[in-house]
C-alpha distance (Angstrom), angle and dihedral (degrees) to the residues before:
residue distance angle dihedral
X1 . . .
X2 3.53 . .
X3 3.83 122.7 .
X4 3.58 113.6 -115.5
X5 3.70 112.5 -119.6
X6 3.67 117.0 -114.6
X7 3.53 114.5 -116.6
X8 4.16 129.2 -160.5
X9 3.99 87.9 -107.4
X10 4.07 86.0 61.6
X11 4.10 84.3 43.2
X12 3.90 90.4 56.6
X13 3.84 105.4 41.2
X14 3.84 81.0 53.2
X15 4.04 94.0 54.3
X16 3.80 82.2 32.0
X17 3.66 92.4 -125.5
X18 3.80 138.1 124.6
X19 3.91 115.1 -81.2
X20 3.62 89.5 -126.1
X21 4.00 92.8 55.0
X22 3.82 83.4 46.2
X23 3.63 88.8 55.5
X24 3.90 93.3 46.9
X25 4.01 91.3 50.5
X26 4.00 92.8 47.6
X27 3.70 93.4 46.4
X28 3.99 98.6 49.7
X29 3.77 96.0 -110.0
X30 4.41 96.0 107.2
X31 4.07 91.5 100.8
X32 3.72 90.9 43.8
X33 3.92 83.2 43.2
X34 4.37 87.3 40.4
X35 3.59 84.1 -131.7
X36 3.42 104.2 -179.9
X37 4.38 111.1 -98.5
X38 4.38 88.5 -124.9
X39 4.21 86.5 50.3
X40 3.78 88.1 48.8
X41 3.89 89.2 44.2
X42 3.78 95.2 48.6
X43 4.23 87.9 47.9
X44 3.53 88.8 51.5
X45 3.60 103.6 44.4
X46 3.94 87.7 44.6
X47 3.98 88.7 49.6
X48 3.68 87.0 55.4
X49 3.69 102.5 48.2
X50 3.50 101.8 51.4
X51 3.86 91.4 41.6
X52 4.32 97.7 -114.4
X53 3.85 112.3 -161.1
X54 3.80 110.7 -172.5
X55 4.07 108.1 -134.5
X56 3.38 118.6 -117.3
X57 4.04 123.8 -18.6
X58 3.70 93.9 -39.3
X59 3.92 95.9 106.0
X60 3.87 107.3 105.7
X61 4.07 121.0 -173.9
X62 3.72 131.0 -140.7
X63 3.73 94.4 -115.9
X64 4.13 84.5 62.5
X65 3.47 97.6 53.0
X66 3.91 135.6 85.2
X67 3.32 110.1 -93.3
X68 3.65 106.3 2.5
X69 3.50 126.0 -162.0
X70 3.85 127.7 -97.1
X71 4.22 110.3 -159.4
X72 3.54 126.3 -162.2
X73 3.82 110.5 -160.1
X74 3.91 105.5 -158.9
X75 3.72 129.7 158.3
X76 4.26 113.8 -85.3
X77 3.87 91.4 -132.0
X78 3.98 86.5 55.1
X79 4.14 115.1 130.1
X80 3.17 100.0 -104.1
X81 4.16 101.3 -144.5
X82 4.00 89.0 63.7
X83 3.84 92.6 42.9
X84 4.26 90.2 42.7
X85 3.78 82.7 49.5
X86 3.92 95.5 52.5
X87 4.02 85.9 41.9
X88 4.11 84.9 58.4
X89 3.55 97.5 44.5
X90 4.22 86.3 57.9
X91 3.77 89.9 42.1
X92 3.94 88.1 61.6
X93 3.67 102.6 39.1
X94 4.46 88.7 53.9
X95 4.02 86.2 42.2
X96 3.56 96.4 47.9
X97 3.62 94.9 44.4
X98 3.70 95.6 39.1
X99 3.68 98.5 -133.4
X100 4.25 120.8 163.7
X101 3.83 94.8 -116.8
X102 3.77 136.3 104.1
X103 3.60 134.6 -154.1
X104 3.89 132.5 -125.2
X105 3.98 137.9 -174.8
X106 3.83 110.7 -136.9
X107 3.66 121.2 -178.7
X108 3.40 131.6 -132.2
X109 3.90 151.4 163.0
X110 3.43 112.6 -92.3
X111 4.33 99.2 -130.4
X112 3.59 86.7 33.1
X113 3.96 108.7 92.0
X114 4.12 98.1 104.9
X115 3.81 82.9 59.1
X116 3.46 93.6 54.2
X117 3.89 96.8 37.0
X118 4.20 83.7 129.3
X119 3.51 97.1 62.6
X120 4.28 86.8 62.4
X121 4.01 86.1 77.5
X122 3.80 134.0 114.3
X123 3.35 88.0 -121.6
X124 3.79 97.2 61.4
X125 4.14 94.3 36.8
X126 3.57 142.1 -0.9
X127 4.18 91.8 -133.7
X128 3.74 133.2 -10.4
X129 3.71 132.9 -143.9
X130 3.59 106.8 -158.1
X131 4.00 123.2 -153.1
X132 3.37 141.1 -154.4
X133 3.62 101.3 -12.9
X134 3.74 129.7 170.4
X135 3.72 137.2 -131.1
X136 3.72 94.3 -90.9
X137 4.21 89.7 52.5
X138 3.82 83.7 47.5
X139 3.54 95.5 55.5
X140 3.38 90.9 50.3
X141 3.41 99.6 51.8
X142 3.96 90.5 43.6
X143 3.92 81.9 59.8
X144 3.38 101.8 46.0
X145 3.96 125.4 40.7
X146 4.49 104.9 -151.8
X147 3.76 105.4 -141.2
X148 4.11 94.1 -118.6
X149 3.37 143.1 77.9
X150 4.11 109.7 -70.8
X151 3.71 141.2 -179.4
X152 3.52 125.7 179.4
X153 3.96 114.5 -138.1
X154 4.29 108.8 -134.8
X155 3.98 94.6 -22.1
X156 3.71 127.5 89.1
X157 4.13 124.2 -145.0
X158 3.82 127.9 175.0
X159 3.48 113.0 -79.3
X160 3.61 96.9 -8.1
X161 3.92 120.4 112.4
X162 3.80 121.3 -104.6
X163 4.00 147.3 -162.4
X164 3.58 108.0 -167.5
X165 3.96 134.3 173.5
X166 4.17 110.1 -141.5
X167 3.57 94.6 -114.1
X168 3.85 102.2 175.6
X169 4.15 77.0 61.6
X170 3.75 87.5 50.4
X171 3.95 95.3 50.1
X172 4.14 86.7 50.1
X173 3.44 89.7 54.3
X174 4.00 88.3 58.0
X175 3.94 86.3 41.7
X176 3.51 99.7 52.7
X177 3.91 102.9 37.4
X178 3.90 89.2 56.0
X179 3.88 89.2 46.4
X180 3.75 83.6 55.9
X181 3.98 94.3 47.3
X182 3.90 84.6 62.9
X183 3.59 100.0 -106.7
X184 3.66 123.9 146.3
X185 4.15 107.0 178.6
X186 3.87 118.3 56.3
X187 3.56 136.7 171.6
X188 3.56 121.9 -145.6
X189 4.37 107.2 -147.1
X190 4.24 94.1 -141.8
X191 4.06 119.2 179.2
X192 3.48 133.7 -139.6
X193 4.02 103.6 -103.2
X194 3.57 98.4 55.2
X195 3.75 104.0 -150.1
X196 3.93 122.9 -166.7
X197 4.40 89.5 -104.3
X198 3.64 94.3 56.1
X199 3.30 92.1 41.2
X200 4.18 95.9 59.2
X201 3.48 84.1 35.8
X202 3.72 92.2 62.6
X203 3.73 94.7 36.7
X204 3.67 95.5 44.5
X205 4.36 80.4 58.1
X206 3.40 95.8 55.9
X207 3.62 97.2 37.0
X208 3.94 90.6 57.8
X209 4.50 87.2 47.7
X210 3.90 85.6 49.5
X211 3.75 98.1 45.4
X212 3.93 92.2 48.3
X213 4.16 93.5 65.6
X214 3.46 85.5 -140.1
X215 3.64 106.8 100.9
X216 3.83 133.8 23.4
X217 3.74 98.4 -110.2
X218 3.51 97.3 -153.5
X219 3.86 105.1 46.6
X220 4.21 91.8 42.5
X221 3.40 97.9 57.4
X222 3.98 123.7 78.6
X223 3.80 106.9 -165.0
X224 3.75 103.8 -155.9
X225 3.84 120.7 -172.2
X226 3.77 106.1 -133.0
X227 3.68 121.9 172.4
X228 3.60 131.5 -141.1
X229 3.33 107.5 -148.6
X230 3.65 105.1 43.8
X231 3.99 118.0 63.6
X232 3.84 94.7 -160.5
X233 3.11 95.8 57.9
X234 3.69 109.8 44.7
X235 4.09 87.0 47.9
X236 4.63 90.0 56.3
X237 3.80 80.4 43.6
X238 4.30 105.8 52.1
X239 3.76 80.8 43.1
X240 3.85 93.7 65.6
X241 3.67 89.2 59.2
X242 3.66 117.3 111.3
X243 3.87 113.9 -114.2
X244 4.07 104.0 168.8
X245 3.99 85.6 108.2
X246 3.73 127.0 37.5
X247 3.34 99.1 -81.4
X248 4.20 130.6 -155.2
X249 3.74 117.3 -151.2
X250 3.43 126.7 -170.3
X251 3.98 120.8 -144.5
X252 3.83 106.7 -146.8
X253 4.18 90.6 178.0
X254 3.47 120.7 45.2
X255 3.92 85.9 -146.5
X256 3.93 86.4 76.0
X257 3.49 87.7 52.0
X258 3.87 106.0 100.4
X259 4.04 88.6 31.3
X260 3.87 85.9 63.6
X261 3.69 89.3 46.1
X262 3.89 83.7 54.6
X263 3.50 98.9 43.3
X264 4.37 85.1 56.1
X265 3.73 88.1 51.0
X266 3.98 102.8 47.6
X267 4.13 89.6 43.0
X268 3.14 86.7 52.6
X269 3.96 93.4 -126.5
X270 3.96 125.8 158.2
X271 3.61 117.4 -121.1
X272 2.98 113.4 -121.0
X273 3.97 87.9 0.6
X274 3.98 98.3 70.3
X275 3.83 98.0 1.7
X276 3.40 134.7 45.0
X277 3.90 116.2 -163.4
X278 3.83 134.1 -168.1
X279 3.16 128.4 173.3
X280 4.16 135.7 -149.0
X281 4.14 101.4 -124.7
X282 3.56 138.3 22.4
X283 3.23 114.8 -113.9
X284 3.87 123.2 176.1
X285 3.94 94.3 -115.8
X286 3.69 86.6 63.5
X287 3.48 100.1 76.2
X288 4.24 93.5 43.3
X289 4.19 89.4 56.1
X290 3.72 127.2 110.7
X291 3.27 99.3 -104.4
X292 3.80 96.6 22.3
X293 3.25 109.5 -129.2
X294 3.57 148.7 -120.4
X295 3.69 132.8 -103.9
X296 3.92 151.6 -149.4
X297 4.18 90.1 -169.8
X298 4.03 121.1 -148.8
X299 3.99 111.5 -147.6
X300 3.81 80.1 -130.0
X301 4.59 85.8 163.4
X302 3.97 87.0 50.3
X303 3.83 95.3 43.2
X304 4.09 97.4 51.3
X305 3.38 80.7 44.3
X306 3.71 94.7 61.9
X307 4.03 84.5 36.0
X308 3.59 94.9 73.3
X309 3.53 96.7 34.0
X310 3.97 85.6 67.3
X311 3.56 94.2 41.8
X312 3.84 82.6 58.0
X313 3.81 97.0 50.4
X314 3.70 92.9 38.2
X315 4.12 94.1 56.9
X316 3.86 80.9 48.9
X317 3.87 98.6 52.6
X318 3.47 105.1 23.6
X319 3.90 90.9 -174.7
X320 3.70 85.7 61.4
X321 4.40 99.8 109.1
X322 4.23 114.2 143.8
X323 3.52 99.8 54.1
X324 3.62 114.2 152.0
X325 3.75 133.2 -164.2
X326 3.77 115.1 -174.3
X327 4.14 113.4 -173.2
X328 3.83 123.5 179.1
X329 3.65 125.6 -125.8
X330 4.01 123.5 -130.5
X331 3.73 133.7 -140.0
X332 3.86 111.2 -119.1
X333 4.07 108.1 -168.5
X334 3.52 121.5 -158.0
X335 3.96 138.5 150.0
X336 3.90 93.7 -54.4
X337 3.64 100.3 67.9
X338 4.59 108.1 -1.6
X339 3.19 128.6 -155.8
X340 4.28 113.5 -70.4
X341 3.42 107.7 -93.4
X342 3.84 113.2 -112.1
């Protein structure tokens, strides 16, 4: 027997929308529409399940209509002043240039790219800028090559376009300040998944401790695994670390940030007295803390800035793959860890 074609009517009872807002989501018309971005996900998703073919030369794509959409796919339990940052930086770059697209958040969990393989369509988004992905999104993507405009957000694929921030520089920035501050015993806060940023952030620390001469690198630094998403366990783990010298520890995840401020307060330690803390990212919260704290600062503006300027050139060479953006991240002191005294 022959399968019975599925028609857009079977597409919207599945999404549980209206044909005709099915219609405008599968021909690229939902931002000029402001279909909500979970309607369009549910129209898409639905499309893709039950294998929708448009008849004819109807089917339309974002990237032909007026505006189109630009998504940034970035992980739901993201801090939200680096990621509002990021979203400003884009904002500037389309105003500025006056281009016909918009911008939208979209949240996702991080690991869970393959499963969402049908949202990287034409008919979802004109371009994508994908953040903080792991390996397992990576190897999807290095798998599979999306038919649309992409840029990946501080992680690097074969031919896929990147803006990165050098952060083996941005760990021996950490390093070498603390060296400075006259601290000799560190602890260096590492998490469970082990992604390719905190790793060069952790190497680029002790790199900058070996280089100096002053320290052994490998016997004054206590690598403690603390992890971000369980309280418990981060607060048994700070309290292994080793506190009968002044110790200077080094924050690679800003999710072990308020667990380390803890971990101060219940030892009873002085910051910056007893322990000196710095942590990887800037985050707006950091300068409101008591003691303020300490940062290794990500031009987030200036990099989703650059973000949408490759999404531009990329939907206007679409041969256009291995392009690189390297930025450079900044030391921001505060009460946490001062300035050296000279």
């Amino acid at each position: 027997m022959r399968r019975k074609r599925t028609t857009l009517k079977d597409v919207a009872d599945a999404a549980r929308v209206s044909p005709t807002t099915a219609s405008l989501v599968l021909g690229g018309r939902a931002e000029e529409y402001r279909i909500h971005v979970d309607t369009r996900r549910r129209v898409v998703e639905a499309a893709e399940r039950l294998g929708y073919v448009p008849s004819g030369n109807t089917r339309r794509t974002a990237a032909s209509q007026s505006p189109p959409m630009w998504a940034v796919l970035a992980p739901s339990d993201l801090e939200a002043g680096p990621i509002n940052s990021f979203m400003r930086g884009m904002s500037r770059y389309i105003r500025e240039q006056a281009i016909p697209v918009t911008s939208s958040l979209i949240p996702f969990e991080q690991g869970s790219l393959a499963a969402r393989a049908q949202w990287l369509r034409p008919t979802f988004a004109a371009g994508f800028v994908l953040v903080g992905l792991n390996d397992a999104d990576l190897r999807f993507l290095e798998k599979e090559r999306p038919d649309v405009p992409l840029v990946l957000y501080n992680r690097s694929a074969r031919q896929y376009a990147s803006v990165m921030v050098d952060d083996y520089a941005g760990g021996g920035l950490a390093g070498k300040h603390l060296l400075e501050r006259g601290l000799r015993h560190f602890a260096l806060l590492m998490t469970p998944q082990v992604s390719s940023s905190i790793s060069m952030r952790a190497t680029g620390f002790v790199d900058a401790l070996r280089t100096s001469g002053r320290v052994d690198a490998e016997k004054s630094v206590q690598r403690v695994l603390v992890d971000p998403s369980d309280d418990d366990q981060m607060d048994t783990a700070l309290d292994t670390i080793s506190t009968d010298d002044s110790v200077g520890v080094f924050v690679l995840h800003d999710g072990q940030t308020a667990a380390t401020l803890r971990w101060a307060a219940r030892r009873g330690l002085g910051v910056p007295e007893d322990a000196e803390i710095v942590v990887y990212g800037d985050a707006a919260s950091h300068r409101s803390t008591v003691p303020t704290l300490t940062s290794v600062a990500i031009p987030s503006e200036e990099m989703g800035y650059e973000c949408a300027q490759t999404l531009r050139h990329l939907a206007a060479s679409p041969t256009l793959t291995d392009v690189r953006r390297t930025f450079q991240a900044a030391l921001v002191l505060r009460d946490s860890s001062p300035a050296p005294a000279r």
